[in-house]
Structures are given as C-alpha cells and as structure tokens.
PDB file of N, CA, C and O in Angstrom, chain B, residues numbered from 101:
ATOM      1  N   UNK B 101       4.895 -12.272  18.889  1.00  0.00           N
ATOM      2  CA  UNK B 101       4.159 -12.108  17.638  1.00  0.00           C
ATOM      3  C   UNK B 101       5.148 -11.684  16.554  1.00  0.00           C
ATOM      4  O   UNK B 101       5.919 -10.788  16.898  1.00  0.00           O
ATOM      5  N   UNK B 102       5.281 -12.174  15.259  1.00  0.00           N
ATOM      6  CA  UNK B 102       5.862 -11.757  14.230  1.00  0.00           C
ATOM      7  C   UNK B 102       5.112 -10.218  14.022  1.00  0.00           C
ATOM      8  O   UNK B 102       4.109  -9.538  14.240  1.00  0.00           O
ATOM      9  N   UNK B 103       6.743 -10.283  13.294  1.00  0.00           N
ATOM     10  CA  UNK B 103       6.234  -8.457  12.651  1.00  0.00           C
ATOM     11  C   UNK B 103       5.516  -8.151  11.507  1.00  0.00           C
ATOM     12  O   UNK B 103       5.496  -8.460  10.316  1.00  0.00           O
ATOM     13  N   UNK B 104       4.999  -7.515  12.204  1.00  0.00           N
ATOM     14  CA  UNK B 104       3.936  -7.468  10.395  1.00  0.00           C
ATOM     15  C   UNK B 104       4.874  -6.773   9.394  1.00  0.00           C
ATOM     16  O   UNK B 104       5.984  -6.330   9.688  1.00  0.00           O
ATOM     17  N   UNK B 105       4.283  -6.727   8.138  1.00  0.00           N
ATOM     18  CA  UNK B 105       4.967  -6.440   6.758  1.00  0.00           C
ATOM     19  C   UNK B 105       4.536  -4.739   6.683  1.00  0.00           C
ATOM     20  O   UNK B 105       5.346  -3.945   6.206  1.00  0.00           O
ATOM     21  N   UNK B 106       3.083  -4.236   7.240  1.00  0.00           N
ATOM     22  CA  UNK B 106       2.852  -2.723   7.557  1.00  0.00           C
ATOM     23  C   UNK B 106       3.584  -2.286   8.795  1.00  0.00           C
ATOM     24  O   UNK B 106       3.319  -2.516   9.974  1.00  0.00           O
ATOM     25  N   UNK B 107       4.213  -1.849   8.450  1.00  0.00           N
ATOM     26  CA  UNK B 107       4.857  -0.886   9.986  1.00  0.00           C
ATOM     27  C   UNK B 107       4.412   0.693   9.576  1.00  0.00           C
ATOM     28  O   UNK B 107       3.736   1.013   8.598  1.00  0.00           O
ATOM     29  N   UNK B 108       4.967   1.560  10.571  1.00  0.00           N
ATOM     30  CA  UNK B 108       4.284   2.764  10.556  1.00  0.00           C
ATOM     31  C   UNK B 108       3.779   3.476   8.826  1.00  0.00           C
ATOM     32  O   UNK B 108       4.263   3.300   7.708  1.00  0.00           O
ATOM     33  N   UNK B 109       2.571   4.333   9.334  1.00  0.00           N
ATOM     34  CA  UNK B 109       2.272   4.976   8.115  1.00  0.00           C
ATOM     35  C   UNK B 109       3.170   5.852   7.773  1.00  0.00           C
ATOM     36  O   UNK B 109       3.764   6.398   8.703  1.00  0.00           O
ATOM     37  N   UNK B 110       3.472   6.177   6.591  1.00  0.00           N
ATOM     38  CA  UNK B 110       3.753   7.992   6.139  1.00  0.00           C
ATOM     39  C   UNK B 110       2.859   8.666   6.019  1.00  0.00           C
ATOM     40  O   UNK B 110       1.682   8.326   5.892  1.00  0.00           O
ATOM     41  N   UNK B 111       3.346   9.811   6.045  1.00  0.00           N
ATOM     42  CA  UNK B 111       2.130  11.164   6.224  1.00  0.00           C
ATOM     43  C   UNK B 111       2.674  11.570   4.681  1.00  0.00           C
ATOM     44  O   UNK B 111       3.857  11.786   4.418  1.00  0.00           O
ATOM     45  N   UNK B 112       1.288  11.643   3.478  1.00  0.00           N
ATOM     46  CA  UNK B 112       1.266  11.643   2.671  1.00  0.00           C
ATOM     47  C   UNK B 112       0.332  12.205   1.776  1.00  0.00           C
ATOM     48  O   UNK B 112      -0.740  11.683   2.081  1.00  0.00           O
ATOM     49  N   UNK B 113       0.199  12.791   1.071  1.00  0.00           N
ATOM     50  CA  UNK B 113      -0.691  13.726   0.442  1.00  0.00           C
ATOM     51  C   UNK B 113      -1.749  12.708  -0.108  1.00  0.00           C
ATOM     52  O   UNK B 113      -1.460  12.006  -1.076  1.00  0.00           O
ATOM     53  N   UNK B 114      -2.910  12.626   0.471  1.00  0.00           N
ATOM     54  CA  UNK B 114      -3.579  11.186  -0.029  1.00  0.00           C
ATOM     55  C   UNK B 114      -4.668  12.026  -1.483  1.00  0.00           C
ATOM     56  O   UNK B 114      -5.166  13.145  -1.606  1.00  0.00           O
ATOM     57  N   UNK B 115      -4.644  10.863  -2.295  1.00  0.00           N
ATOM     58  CA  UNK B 115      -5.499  10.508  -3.627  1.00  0.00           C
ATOM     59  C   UNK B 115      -6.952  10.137  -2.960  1.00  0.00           C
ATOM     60  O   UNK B 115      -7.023   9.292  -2.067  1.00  0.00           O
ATOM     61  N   UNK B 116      -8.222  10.899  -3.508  1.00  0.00           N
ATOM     62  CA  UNK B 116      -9.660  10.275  -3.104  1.00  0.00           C
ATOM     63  C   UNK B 116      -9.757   8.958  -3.840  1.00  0.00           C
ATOM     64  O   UNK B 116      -9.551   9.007  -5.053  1.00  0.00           O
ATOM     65  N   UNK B 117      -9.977   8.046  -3.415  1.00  0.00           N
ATOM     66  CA  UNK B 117     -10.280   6.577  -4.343  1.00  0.00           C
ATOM     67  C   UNK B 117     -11.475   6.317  -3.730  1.00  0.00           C
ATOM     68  O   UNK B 117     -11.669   6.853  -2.639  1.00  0.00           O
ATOM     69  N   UNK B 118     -12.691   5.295  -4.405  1.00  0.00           N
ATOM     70  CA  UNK B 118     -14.045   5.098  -3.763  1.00  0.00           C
ATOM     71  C   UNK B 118     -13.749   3.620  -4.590  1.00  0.00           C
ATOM     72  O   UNK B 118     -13.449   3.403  -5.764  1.00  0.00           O
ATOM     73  N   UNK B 119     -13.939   2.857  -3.609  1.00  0.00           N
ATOM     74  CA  UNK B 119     -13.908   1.362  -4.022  1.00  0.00           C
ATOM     75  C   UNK B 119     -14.897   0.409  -3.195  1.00  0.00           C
ATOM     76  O   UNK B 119     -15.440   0.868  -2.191  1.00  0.00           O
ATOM     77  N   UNK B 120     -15.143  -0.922  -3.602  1.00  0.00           N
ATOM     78  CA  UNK B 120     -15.738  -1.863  -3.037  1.00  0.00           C
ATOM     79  C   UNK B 120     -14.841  -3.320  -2.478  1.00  0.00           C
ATOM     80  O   UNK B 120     -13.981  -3.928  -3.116  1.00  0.00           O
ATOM     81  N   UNK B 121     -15.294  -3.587  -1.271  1.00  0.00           N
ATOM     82  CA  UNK B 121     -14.468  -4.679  -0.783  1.00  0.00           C
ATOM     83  C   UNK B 121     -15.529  -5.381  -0.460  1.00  0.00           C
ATOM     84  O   UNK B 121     -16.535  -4.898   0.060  1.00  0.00           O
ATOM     85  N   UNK B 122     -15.322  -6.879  -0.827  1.00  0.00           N
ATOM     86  CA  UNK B 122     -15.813  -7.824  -0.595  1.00  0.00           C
ATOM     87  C   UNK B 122     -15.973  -8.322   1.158  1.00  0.00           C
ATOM     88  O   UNK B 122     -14.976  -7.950   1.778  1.00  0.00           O
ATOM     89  N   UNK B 123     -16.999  -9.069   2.053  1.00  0.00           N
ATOM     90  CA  UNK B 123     -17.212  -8.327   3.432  1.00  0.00           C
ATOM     91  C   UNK B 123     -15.662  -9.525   4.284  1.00  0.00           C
ATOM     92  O   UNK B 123     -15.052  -9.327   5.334  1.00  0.00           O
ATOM     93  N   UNK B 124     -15.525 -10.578   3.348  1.00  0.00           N
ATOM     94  CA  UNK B 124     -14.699 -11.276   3.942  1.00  0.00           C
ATOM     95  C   UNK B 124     -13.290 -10.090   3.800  1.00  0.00           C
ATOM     96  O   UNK B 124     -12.900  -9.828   4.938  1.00  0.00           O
ATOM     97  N   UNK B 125     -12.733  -9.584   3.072  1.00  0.00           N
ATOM     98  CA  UNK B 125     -11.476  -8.774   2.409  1.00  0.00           C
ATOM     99  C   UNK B 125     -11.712  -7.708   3.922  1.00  0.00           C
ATOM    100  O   UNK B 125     -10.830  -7.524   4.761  1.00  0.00           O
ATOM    101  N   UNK B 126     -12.839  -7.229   3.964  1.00  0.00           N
ATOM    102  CA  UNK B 126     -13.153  -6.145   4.713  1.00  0.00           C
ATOM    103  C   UNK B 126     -12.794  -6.649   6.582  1.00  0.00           C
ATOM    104  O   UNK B 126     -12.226  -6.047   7.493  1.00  0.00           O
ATOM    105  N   UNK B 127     -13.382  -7.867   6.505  1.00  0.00           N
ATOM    106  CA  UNK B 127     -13.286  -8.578   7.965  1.00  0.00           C
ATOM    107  C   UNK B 127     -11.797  -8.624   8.116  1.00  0.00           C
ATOM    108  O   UNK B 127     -11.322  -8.291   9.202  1.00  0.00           O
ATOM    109  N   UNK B 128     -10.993  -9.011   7.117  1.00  0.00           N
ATOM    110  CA  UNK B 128      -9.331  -9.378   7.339  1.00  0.00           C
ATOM    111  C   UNK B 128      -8.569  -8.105   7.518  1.00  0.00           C
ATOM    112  O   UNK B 128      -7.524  -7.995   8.159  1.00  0.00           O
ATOM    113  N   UNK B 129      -9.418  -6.831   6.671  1.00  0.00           N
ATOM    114  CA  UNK B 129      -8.611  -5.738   7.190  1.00  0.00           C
ATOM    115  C   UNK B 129      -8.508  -4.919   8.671  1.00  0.00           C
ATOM    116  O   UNK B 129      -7.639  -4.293   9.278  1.00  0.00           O
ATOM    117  N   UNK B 130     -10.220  -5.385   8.927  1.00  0.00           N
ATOM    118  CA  UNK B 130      -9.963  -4.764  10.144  1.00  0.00           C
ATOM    119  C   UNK B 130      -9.619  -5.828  11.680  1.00  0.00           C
ATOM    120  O   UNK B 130      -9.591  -5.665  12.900  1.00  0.00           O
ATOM    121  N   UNK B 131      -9.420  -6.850  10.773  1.00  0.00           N
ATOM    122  CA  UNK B 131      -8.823  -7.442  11.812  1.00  0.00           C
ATOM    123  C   UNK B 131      -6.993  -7.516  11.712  1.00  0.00           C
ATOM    124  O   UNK B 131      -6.457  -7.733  12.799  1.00  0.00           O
ATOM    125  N   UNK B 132      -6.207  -7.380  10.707  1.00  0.00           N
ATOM    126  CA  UNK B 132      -5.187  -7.091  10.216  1.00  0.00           C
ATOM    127  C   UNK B 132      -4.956  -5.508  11.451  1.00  0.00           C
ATOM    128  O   UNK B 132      -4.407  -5.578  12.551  1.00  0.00           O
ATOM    129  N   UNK B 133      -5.665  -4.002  10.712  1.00  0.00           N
ATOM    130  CA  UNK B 133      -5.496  -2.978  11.867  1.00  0.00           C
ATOM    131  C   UNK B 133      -5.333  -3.280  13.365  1.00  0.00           C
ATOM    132  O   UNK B 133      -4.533  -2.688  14.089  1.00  0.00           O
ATOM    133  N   UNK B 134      -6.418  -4.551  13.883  1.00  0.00           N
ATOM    134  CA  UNK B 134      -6.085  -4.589  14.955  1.00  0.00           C
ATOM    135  C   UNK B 134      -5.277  -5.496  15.808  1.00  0.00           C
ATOM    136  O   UNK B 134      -5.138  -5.587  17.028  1.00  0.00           O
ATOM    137  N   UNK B 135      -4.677  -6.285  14.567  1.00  0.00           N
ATOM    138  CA  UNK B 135      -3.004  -7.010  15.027  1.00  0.00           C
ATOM    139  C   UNK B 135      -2.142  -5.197  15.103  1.00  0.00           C
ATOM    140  O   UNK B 135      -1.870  -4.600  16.145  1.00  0.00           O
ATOM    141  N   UNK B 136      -1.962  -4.847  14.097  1.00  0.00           N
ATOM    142  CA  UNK B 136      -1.486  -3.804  14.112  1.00  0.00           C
ATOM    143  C   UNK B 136      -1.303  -2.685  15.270  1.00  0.00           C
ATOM    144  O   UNK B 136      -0.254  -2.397  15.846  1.00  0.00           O
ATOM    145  N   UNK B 137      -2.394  -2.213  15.432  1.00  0.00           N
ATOM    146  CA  UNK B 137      -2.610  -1.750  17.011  1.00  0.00           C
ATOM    147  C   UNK B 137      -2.153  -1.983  18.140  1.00  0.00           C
ATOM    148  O   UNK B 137      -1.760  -1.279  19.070  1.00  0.00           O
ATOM    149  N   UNK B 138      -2.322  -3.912  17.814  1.00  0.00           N
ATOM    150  CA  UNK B 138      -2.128  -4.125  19.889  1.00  0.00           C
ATOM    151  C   UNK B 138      -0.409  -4.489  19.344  1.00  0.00           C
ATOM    152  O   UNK B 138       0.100  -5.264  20.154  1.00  0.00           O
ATOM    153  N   UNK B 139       0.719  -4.057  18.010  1.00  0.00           N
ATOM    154  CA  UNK B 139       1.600  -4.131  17.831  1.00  0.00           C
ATOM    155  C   UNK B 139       2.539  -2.661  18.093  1.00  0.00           C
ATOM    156  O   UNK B 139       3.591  -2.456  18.699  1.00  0.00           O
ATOM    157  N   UNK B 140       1.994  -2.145  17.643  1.00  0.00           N
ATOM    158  CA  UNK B 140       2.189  -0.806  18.088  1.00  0.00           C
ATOM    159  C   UNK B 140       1.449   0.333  19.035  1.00  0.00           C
ATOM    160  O   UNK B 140       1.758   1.523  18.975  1.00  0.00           O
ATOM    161  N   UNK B 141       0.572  -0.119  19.794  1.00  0.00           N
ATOM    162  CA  UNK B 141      -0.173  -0.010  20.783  1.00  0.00           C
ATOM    163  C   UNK B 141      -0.992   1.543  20.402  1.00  0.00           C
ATOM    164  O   UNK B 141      -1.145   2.487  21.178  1.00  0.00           O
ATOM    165  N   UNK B 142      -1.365   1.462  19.207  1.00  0.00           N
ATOM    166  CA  UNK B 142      -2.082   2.646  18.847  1.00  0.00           C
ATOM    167  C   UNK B 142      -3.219   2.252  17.793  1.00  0.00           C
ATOM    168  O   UNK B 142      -3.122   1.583  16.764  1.00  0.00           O
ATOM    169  N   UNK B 143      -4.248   2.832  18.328  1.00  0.00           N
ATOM    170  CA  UNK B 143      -5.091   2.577  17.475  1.00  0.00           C
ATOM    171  C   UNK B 143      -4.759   2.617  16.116  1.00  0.00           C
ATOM    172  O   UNK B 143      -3.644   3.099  15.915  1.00  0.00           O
ATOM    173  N   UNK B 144      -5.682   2.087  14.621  1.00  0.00           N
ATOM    174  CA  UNK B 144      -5.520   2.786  13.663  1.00  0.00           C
ATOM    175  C   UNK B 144      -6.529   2.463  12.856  1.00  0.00           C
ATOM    176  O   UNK B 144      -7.007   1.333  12.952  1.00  0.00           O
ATOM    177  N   UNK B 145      -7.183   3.639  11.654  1.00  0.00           N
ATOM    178  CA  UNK B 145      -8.017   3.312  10.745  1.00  0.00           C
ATOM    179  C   UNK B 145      -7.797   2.237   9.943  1.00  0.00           C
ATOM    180  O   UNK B 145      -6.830   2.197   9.182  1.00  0.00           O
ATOM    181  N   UNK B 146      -8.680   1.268  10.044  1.00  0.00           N
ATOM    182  CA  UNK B 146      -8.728   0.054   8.468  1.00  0.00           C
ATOM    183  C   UNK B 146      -7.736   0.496   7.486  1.00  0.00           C
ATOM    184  O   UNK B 146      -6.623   0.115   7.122  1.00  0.00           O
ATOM    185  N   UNK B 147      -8.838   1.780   7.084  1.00  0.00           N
ATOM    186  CA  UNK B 147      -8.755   1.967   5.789  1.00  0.00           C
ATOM    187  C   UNK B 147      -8.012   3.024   5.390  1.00  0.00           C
ATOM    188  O   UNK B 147      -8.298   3.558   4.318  1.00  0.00           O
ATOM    189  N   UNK B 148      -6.805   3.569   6.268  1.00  0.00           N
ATOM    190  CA  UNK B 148      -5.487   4.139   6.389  1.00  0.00           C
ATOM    191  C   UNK B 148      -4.074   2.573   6.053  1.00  0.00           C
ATOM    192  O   UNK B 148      -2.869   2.664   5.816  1.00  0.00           O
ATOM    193  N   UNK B 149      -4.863   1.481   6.172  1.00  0.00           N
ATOM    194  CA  UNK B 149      -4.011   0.091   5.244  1.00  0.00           C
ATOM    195  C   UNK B 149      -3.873   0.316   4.486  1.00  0.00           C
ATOM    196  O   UNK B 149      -2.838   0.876   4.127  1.00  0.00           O
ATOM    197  N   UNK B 150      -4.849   0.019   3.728  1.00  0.00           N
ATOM    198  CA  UNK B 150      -5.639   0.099   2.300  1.00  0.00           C
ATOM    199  C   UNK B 150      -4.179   0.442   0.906  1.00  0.00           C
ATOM    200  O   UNK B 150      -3.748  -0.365   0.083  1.00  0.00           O
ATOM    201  N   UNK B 151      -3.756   1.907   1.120  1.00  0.00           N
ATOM    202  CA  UNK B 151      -2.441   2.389   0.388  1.00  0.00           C
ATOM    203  C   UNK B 151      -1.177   1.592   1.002  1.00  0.00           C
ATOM    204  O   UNK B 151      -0.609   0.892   0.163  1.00  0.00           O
ATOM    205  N   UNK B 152      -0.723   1.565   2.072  1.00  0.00           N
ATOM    206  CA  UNK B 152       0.424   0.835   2.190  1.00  0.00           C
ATOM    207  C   UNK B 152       0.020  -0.456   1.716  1.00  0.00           C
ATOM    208  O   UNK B 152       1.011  -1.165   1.544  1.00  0.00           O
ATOM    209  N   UNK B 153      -0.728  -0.856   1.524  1.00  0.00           N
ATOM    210  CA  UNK B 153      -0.775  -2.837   1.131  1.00  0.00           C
ATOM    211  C   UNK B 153      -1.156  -2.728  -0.001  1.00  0.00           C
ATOM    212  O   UNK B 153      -1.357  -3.849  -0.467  1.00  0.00           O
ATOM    213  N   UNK B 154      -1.377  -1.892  -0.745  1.00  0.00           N
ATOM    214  CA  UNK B 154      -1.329  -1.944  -2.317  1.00  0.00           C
ATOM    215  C   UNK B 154      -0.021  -1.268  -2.906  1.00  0.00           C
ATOM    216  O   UNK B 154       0.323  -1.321  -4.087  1.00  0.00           O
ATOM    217  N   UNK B 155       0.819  -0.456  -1.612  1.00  0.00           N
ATOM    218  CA  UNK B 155       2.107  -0.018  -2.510  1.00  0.00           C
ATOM    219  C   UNK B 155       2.887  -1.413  -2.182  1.00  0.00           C
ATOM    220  O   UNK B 155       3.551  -1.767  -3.156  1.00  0.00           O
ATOM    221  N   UNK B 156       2.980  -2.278  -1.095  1.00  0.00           N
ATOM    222  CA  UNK B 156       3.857  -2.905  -0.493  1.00  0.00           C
ATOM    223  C   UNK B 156       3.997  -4.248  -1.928  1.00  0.00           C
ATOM    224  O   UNK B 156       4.916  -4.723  -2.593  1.00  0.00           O
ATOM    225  N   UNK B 157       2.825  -4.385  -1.860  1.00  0.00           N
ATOM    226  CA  UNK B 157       2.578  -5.407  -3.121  1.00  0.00           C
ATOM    227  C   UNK B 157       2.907  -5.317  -4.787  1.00  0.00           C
ATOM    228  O   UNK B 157       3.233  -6.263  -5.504  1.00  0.00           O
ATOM    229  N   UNK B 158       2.725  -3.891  -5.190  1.00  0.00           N
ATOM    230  CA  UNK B 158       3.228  -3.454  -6.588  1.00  0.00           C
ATOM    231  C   UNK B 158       4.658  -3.080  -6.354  1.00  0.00           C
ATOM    232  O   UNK B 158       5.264  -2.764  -7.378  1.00  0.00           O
ATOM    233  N   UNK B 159       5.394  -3.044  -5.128  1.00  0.00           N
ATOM    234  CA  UNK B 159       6.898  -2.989  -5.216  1.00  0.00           C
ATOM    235  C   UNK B 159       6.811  -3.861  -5.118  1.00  0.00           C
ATOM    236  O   UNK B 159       6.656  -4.050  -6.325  1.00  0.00           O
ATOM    237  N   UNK B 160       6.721  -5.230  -4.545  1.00  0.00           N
ATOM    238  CA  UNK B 160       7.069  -6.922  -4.094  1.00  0.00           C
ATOM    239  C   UNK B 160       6.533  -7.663  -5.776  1.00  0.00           C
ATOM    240  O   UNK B 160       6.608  -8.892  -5.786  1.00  0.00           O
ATOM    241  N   UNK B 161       6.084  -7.079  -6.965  1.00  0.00           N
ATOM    242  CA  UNK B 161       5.847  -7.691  -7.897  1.00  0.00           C
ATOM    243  C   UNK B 161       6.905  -7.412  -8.954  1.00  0.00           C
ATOM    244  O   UNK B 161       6.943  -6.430  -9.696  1.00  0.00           O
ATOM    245  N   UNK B 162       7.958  -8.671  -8.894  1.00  0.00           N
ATOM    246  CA  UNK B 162       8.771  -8.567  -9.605  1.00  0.00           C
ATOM    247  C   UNK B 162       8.364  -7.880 -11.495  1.00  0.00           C
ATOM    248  O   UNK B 162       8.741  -6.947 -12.203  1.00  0.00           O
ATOM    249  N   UNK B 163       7.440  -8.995 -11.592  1.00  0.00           N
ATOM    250  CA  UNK B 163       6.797  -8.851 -13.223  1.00  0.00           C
ATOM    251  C   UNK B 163       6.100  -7.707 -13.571  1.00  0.00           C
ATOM    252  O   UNK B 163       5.709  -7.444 -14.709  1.00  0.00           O
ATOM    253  N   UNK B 164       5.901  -6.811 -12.261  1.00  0.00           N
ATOM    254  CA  UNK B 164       4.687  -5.156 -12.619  1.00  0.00           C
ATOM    255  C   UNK B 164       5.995  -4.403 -12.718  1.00  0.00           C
ATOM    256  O   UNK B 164       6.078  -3.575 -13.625  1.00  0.00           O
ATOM    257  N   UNK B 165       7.111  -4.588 -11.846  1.00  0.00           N
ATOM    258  CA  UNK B 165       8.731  -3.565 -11.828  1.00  0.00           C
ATOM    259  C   UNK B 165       9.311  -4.278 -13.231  1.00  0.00           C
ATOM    260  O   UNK B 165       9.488  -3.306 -13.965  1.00  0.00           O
ATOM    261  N   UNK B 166       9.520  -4.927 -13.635  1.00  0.00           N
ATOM    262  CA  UNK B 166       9.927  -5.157 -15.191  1.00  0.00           C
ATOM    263  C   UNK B 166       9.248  -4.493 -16.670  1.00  0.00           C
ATOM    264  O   UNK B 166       9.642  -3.917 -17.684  1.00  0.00           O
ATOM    265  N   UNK B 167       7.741  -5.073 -15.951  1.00  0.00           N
ATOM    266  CA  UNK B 167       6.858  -4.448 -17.717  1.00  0.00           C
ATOM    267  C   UNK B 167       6.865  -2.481 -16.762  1.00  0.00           C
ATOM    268  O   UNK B 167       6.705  -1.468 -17.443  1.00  0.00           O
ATOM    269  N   UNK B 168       6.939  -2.459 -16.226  1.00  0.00           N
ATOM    270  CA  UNK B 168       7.116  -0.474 -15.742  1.00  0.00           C
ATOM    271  C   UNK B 168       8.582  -0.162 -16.336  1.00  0.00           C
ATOM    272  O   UNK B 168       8.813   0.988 -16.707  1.00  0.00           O
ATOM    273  N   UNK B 169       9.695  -1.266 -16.448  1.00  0.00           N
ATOM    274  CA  UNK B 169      10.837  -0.666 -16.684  1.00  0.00           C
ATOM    275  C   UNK B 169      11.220  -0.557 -17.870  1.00  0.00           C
ATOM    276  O   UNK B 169      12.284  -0.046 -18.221  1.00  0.00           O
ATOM    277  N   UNK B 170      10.341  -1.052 -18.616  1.00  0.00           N
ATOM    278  CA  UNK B 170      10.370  -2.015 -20.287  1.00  0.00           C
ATOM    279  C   UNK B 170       9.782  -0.648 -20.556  1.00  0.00           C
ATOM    280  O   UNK B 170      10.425   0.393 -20.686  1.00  0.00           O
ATOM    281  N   UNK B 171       8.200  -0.826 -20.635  1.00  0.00           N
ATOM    282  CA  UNK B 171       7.394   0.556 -20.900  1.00  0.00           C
ATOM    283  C   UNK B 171       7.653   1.757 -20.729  1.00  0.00           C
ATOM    284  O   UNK B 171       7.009   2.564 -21.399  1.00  0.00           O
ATOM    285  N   UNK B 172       8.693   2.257 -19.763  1.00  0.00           N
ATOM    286  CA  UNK B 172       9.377   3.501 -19.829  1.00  0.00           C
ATOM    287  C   UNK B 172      10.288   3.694 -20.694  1.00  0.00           C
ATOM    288  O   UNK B 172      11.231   2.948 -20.959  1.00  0.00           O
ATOM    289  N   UNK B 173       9.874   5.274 -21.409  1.00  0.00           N
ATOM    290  CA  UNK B 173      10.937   5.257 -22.125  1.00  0.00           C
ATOM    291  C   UNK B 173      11.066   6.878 -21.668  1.00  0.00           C
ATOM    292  O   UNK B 173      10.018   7.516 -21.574  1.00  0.00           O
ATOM    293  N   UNK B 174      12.307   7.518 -21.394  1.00  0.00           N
ATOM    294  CA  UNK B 174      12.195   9.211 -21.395  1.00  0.00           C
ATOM    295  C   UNK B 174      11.618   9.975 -22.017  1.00  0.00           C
ATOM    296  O   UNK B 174      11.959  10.101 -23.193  1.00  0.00           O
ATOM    297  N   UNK B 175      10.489  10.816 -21.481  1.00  0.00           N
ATOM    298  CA  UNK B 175      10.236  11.790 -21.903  1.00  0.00           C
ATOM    299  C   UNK B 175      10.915  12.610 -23.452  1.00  0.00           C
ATOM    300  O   UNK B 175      12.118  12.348 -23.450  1.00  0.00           O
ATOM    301  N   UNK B 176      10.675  13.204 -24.321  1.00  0.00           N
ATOM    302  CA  UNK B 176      11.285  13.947 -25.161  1.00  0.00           C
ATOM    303  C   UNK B 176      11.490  15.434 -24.496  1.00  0.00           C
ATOM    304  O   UNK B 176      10.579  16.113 -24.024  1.00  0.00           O
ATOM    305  N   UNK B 177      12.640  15.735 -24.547  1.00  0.00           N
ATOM    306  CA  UNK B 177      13.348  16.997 -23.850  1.00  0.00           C
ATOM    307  C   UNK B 177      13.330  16.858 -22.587  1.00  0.00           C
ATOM    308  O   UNK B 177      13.743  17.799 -21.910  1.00  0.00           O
ATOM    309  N   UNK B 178      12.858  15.676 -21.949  1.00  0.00           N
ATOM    310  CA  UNK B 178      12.934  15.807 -20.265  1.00  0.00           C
ATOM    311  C   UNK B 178      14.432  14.727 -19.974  1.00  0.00           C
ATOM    312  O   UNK B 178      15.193  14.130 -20.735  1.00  0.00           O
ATOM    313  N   UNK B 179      14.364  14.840 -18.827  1.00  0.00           N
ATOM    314  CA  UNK B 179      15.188  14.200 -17.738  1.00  0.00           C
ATOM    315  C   UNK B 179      15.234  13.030 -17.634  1.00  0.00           C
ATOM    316  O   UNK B 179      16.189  12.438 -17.130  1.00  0.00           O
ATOM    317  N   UNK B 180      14.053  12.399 -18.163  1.00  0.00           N
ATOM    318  CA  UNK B 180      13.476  11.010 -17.476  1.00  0.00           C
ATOM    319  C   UNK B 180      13.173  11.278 -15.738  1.00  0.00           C
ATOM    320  O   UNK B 180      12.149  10.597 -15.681  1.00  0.00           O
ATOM    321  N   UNK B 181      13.221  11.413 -15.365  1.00  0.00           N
ATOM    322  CA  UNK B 181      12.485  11.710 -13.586  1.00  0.00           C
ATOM    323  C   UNK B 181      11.122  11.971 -13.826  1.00  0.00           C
ATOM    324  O   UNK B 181      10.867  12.121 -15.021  1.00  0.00           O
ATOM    325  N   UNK B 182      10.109  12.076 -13.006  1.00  0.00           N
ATOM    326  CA  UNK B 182       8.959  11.839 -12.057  1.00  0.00           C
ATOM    327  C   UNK B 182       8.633  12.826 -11.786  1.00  0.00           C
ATOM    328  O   UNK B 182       7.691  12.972 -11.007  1.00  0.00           O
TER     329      UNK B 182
END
C-alpha cells in the first residue's frame, strides 16, 4: 500500500471548530482513518484528520504561501515573528 500523505498526529493544543460535512466528504474520511489504521495498526478518530488535512493543504498551496507573504508586513515595534 502507498503511504499516505497523513502520517502520525502531533499532540497539539486543539482550537474548538463546529462545522458541517457533506455525508459523501464524511464517508471518505472515515474511510481515509481506516486506511490509516490498518497503516499504522492503530485505531484513530475521523475527526482527529480533519486539522492535519487542512494544514497539509494550506502549506501545499503555493498561491495561499505567496498572497500570506505579500500581506505580511512587520508589526510596528515588533520582531516580525508569531
């Protein structure tokens, strides 16, 4: 089996988000978790995906990392850092 593009989670201070998924989006995720699973032979929540496949994708978008690099400009009296 190819490797999937999610490999392990980070342990991460999670954000509450409340969203809606369409039931097909919903069927692919939890069938996605359970490629995942019998890949790493551990169970895992759906919807513990959910953040890695929306960070994996806004880093993999060349044109969202350009207009973010354009639109930044430093802080006044700061560092520029995060």
């Amino acid at each position: 089996m190819p490797k999937l593009k999610i490999g392990a989670l980070p342990d991460d201070r999670p954000v509450k988000v409340t969203t809606e998924l369409s039931a097909r989006v919903h069927r692919d995720l939890v069938a996605y978790a359970e490629a995942l699973a019998r890949e790493n032979g551990q169970p895992i929540d759906p919807l513990k995906l959910i953040a890695p496949m929306l960070a994996r994708f806004m880093a993999s978008d060349r044109a969202f990392a350009k207009a973010r690099r354009v639109g930044q400009a430093p802080r006044a009296g700061g560092d520029g850092t995060d």
